[in-house]
C-alpha positions in Angstrom: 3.1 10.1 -15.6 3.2 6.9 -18.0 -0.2 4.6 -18.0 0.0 1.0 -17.5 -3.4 0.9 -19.1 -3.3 -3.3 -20.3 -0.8 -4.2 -17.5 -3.1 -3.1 -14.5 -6.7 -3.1 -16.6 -6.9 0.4 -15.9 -10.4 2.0 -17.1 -11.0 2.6 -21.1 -11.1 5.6 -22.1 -15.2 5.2 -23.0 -15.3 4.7 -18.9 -12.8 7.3 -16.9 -14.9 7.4 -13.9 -12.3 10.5 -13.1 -13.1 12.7 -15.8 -13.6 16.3 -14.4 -12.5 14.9 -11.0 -9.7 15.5 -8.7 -7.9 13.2 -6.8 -5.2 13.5 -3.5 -2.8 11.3 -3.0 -0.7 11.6 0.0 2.8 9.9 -0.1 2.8 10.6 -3.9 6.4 10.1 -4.4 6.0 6.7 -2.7 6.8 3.5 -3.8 2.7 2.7 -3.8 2.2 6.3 -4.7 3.6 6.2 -8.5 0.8 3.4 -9.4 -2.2 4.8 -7.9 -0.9 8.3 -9.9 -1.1 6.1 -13.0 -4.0 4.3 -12.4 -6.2 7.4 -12.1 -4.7 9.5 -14.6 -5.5 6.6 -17.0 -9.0 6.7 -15.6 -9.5 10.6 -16.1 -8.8 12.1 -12.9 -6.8 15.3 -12.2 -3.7 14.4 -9.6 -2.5 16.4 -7.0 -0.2 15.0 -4.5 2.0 15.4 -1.2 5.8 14.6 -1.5 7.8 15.4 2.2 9.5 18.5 2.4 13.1 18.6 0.2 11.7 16.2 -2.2 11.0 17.6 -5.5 7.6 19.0 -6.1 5.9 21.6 -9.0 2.9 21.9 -10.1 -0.1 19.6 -8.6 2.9 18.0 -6.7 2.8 20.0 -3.1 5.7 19.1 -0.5 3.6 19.4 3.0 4.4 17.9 6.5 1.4 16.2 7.1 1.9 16.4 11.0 1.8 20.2 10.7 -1.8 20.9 10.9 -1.9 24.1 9.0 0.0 23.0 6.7 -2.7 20.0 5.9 -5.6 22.5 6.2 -4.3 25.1 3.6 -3.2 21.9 1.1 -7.0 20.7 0.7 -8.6 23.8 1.0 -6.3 24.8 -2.1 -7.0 21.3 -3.8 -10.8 20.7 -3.0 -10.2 16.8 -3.7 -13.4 14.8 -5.0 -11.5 11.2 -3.8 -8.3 10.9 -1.6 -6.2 8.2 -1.3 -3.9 8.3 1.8 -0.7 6.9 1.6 1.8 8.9 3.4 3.3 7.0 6.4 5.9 5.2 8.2 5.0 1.8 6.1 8.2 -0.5 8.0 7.9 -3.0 10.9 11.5 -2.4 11.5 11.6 1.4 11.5 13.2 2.6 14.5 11.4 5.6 16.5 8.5 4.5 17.2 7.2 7.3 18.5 7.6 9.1 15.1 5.3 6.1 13.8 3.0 6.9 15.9 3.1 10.8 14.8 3.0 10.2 11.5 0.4 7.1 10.9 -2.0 8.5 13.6 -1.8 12.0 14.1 -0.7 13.0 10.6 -3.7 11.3 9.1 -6.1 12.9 11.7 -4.8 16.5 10.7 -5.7 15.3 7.2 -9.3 13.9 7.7 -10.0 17.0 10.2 -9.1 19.1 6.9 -11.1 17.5 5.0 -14.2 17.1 7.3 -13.9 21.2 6.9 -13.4 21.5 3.4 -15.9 23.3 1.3 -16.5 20.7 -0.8 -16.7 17.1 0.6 -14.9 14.3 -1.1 -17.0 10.8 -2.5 -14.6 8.9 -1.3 -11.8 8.9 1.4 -9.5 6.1 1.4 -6.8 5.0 4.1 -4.4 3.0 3.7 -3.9 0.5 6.8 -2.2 -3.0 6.8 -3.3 -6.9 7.1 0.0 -6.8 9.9 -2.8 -5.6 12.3 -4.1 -9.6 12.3 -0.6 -10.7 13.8 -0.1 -14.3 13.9 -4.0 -14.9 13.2 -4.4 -18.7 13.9 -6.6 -19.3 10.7 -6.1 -20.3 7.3 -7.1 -17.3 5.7 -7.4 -13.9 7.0 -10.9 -12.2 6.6 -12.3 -8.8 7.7 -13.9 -10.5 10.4 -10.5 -12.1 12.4 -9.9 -10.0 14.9 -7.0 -7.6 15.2 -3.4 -8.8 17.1 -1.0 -6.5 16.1 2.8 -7.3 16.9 4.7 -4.3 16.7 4.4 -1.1 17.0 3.5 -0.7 13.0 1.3 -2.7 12.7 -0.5 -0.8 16.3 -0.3 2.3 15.4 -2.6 1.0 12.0 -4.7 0.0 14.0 -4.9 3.2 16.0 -5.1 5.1 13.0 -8.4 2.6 11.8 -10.2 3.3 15.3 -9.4 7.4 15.0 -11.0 7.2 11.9 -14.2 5.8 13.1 -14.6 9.0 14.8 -14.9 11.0 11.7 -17.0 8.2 9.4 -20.2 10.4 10.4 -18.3 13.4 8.4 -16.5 11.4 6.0 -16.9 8.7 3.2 -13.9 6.5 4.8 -12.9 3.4 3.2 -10.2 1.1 4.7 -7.7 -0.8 2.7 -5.7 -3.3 4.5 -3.2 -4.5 2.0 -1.6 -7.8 2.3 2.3 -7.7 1.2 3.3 -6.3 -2.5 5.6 -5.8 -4.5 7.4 -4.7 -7.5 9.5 -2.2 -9.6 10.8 0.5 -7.8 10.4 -1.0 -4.4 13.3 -0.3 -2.2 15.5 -2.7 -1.3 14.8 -2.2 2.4 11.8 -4.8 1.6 12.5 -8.6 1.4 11.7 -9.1 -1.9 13.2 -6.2 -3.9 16.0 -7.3 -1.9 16.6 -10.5 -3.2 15.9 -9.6 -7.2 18.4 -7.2 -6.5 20.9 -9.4 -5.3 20.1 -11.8 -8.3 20.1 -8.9 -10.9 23.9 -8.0 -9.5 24.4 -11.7 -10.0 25.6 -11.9 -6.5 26.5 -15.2 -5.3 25.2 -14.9 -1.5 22.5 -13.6 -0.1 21.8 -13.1 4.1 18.1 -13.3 5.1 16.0 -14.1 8.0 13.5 -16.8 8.4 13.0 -18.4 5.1 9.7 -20.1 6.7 7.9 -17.0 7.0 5.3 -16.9 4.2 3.3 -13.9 2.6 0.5 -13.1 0.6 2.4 -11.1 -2.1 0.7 -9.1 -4.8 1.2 -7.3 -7.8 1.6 -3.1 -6.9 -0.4 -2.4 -10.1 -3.2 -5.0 -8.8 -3.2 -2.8 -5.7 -3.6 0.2 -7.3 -6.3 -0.9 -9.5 -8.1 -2.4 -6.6 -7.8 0.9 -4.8 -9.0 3.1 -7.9 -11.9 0.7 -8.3 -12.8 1.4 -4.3 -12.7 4.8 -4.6 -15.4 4.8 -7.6 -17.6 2.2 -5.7 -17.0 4.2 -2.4 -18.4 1.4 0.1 -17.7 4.0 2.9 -17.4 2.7 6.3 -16.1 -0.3 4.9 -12.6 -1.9 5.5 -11.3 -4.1 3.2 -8.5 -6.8 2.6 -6.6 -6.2 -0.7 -4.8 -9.7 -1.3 -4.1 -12.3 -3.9 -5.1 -15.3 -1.9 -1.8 -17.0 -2.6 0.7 -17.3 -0.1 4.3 -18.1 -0.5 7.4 -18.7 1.7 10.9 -16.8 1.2 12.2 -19.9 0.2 9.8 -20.1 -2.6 10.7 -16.9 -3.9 14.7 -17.8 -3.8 13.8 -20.7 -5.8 11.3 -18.8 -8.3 14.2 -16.4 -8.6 17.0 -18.9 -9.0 14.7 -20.8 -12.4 14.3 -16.5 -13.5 18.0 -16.0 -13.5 19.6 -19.2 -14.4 21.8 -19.6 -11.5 21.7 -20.8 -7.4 22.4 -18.4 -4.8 23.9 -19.2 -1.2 21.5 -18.3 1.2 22.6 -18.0 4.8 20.4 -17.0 7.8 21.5 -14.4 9.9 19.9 -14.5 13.4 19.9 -10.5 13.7 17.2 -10.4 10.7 14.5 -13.0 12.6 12.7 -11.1 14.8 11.0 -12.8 18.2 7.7 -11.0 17.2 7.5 -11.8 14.0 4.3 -12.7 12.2 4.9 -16.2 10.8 2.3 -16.3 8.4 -0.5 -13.4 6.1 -2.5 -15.1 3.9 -5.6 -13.5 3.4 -9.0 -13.7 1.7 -10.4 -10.8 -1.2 -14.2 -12.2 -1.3 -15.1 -8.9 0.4 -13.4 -6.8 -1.8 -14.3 -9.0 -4.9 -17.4 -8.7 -4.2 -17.2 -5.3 -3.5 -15.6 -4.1 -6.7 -15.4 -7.2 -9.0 -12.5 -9.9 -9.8 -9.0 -8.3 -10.0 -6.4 -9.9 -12.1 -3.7 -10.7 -10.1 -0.2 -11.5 -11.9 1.4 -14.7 -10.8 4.4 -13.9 -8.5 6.7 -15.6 -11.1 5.3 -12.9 -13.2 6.3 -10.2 -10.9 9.3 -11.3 -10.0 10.4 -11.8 -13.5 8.9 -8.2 -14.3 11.1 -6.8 -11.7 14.4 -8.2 -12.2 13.9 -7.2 -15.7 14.1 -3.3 -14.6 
């Protein structure tokens, strides 16, 4: 695993809260997955992981089914984590079976804290990964921990289902919720808006189809994300959930023309009615005092920055 040590402001080596610790990551071979590996390497920590089954593991890489129950139980009790960070799940609004997001994002992470609840040694720190889609179209400026949940698809429900079945097990387990605002950046799949458009301006393609270019995000850095959830799971505020946000929001037609000053040229941008959704949250823009408070100021890279970073790849 490489180290982005300067580029995320990982821990020194003088620090490495991880060292002689081992960490679980779930959803390893993730887009989200590859950062957090980094991050806590850098920061002394053993990784182990979970890939699905068929994709490539070895060692401390394990390919387990987190629906299957055994399968779950045997994988910690062989691991004996000291912090997890769960991010295996069905992470798209669009995805279409919803009933396997409901499988996966609420039963698969209860197989995983009941494991864990009955593992010989107990973690520090157990952290799930939720989403800010569980405000919906929250009619405030920003987004705090307080505002309560509207979810408006079934993603962004079954989060919430999942943040409500964890509460059962926060008398067994140090649970920390991260709800991450939108993020980005190399490696993300083109399935997501923003890797989506870089890629089209990295192929130097000359038209582009997207959906409502009104709808506006707070978009952050993936390596900001990952050091915000590494710095959770040393602080381990259990019982706690948290936004994990830049504070800056901007629309998709902000982004096209960011991307059009980054690669010298205009695109055509049509708007193709079958990508606007009637249920679609209009606007996430969210506030990090809880967390900065929480776990100190994170740098967040301008999304310029990012986007320049990415189409760079």
């Amino acid at each position: 695993m490489r180290s982005l040590g300067t580029e995320t402001g990982s821990a020194p080596a003088a620090v490495r809260e991880g060292e002689g610790k081992r960490a679980l990551i779930t959803g390893l071979g993730g887009f989200t997955g590859r950062y957090v590996a980094d991050e806590l390497t850098a920061a002394g920590y053993r990784v182990y992981g979970t890939v699905m089954p068929g994709d490539a593991a070895g060692r401390d890489v394990f390919a387990a089914d987190l629906c299957e129950r055994g399968v779950v139980a045997a994988l910690v009790e062989e691991v004996q984590p000291d912090v997890v960070v769960h991010l295996a799940g069905i992470a798209s609004v669009v995805y279409g079976d919803a009933g396997q997001i409901y499988q996966v994002n609420v039963a698969g992470t209860r197989n995983l804290l009941e494991a864990l609840a009955g593992a010989r040694h107990k973690a520090s720190c157990v952290l799930l990964a939720s989403s800010a889609n569980i405000y919906g179209n929250a009619d405030v400026p920003l987004i705090d921990e307080q505002v309560a949940p509207a979810p408006a698809n079934d993603y962004a429900v079954s989060k919430l289902a999942m943040e409500y079945m964890a509460r059962l097990w926060m008398d067994k387990l140090p649970i920390v919720l991260a709800r991450p605002f939108n993020y980005t950046g190399r490696g993300q799949s083109e399935h997501f808006l923003l890797p989506k458009i870089v890629g089209h301006f990295r192929r130097g393609a000359r038209r582009i189809e997207l959906g409502n270019l009104a709808i506006a995000r707070d978009f952050s850095d993936v390596r900001s994300v990952a050091l915000s959830y590494r710095r959770l799971l040393a602080a381990a505020p259990a019982g706690e959930a948290f936004n994990v946000c830049s504070g800056h929001t901007h629309s998709l037609g902000e982004v096209i023309e960011m991307m059009s000053e980054i690669a010298g040229y205009r695109i055509e941008v049509e708007v193709n009615p079958a990508f606007v959704r009637a249920n679609d949250v209009l606007t996430l823009s969210g506030s990090n005092a809880k967390l900065v408070r929480t776990i100190g100021a994170v740098a967040q890279q301008p999304l310029y920055d990012t986007l320049r970073w990415m189409y760079g790849a």
